[in-house]
Residue, then its C-alpha position, 0 to 999 in steps of 0.5 A: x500500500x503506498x502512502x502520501x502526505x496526509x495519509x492517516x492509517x489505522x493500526x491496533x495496540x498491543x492492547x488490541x485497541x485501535x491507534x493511529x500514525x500521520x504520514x507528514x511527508x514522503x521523500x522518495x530518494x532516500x526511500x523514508x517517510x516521515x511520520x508520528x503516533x496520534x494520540x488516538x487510542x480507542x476500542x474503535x475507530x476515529x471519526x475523521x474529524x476526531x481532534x486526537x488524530x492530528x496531535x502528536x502523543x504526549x505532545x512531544x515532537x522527538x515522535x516525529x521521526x523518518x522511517x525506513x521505506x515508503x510503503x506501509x508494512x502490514x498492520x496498517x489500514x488508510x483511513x483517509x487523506x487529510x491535507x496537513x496542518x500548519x504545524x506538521x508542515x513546518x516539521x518537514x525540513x527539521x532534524x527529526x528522529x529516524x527509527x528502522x521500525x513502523x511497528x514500533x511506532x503504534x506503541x507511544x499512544x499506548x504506553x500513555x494509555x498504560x501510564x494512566x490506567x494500569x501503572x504497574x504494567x506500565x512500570x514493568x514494561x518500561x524498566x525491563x521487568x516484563x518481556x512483553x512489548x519493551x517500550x520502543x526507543x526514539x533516538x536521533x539521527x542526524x539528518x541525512x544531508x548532514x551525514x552525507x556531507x560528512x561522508x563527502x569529506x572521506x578519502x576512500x584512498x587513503x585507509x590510514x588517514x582518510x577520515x581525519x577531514x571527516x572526524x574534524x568536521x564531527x567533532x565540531x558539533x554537539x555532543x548530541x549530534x556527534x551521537x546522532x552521526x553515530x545512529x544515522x551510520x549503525x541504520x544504514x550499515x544495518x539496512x545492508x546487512x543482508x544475505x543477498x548483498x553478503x553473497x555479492x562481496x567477492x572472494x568473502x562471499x557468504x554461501x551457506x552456512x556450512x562454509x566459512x564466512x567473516x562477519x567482520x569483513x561483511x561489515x567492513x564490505x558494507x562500511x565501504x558502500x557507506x563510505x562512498x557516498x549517498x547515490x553508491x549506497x542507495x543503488x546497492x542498497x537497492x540492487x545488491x548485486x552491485x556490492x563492490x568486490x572485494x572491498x571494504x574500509x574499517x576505518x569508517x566505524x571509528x568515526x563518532x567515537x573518534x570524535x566524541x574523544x577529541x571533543x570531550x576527552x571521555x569515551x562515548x557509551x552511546x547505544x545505537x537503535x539498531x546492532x550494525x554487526x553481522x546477522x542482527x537484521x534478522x529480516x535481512x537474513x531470513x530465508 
């Protein structure tokens, strides 16, 4: 099912009540749509004059936040097109959150849900003490012309030095946005870690799993298309058949730690969304 701009699609809770996500914007390019979680949350579906379907959840806007891909995953029903709001207009070309998962985002109107009516489950779903639904993480990604323009700066010729232009750039950011180079780099290199594209790699193909294979050269391999720039990437991530042959370039995870040090002289203990090691996109790997 494709999605547009205005689009309001209907999703169920884990409660099994019905919520609902906006889609503010779709950016074809990069194959993201931006979307947030309403504030509806109901044993039934909306009107679609219900004020709840155009306010974020908790009012807060880290829930605005760019997805992976431009066709809704299942579990979503269109409920109608409705032209945007002022407000969710001027969200468009701000440094919004980035989450790999659409999924995770018919949770926030729950769990504000659950905050108010049941506590104690709240309570153990949020601090770990059940293992039912954890509470989804939003974290920043830095925005992708941003990150792109960073990369620009690497000499892939260069292994030894090549990042240094790079590292200067992102050490002169925040803190936070240190950081947020780190997730927009983890969700890229997770969304090549894939059999198809690890099959494409060269003399290191993986071929089955009864025959030697490097995890650690895969992720280099994937560090490599990162490295040489937006168009690269989107074309591979696209047509795994064109991953480079036997290449890769370690250096690029090195980045916002780097970084990070220089600007604060402390290690960063920054956790991305998503795990870039080999095999953690289990979708990826699924036969």
């Amino acid at each position: 099912m494709l999605v547009d701009a205005g689009d309001i699609l209907l999703c169920k809770a884990p409660n099994n009540w019905v919520t609902a996500v906006r889609v503010i914007s779709v950016n074809h390019s990069e194959n993201m749509t931006l979307i947030y979680p309403t504030a509806y949350i109901a044993e039934t579906p909306p009107d679609i004059d219900d004020p709840f379907l155009y306010t974020i959840c908790r009012e807060n806007e880290i829930y605005v936040t760019w997805v992976d891909g431009i066709v809704s995953p299942k579990g979503f029903q269109k409920l109608i097109n409705v032209p945007l709001k002022e407000w969710e207009i001027k969200q468009i070309n701000r440094q919004n959150s980035y989450s790999p998962s659409w999924l995770g985002f018919i949770n926030p109107a729950y769990y504000a849900w659950l905050e108010k009516n049941d506590p104690e489950l709240y309570d153990k779903l949020v601090y770990g003490e059940s293992d039912e639904n954890p509470k989804p993480a939003i974290i920043k990604s830095l925005h992708a012309t941003k990150f792109w323009n960073i990369i620009k700066l690497i000499d892939l010729d260069d292994e030894e030095n090549g990042t240094e232009v790079a590292i200067e750039k992102i050490s002169s950011y925040s803190e936070d946005d240190i950081k947020a180079f780190e997730e927009a780099l983890s969700q890229r290199l997770y969304k090549l870690d894939t059999k198809l594209h690890a099959e494409q790699i060269g003399d290191n193909a993986y071929q089955n799993d009864e025959t030697y294979f490097s995890p650690d050269y895969f992720l280099y391999a994937r560090c490599y298309v990162v490295a040489k720039g937006k168009e690269f990437y989107n074309e591979v991530v696209k047509k795994p058949k064109n991953m480079p042959k036997n290449k890769e370039f370690e250096p690029l995870l090195e980045l916002a730690s780097t970084a990070y040090e220089r600007k604060t002289g402390e290690d960063t203990e920054f956790i991305s969304s998503v795990d870039y090691e080999t095999f953690s996109n289990e979708e990826g790997w699924a036969d």
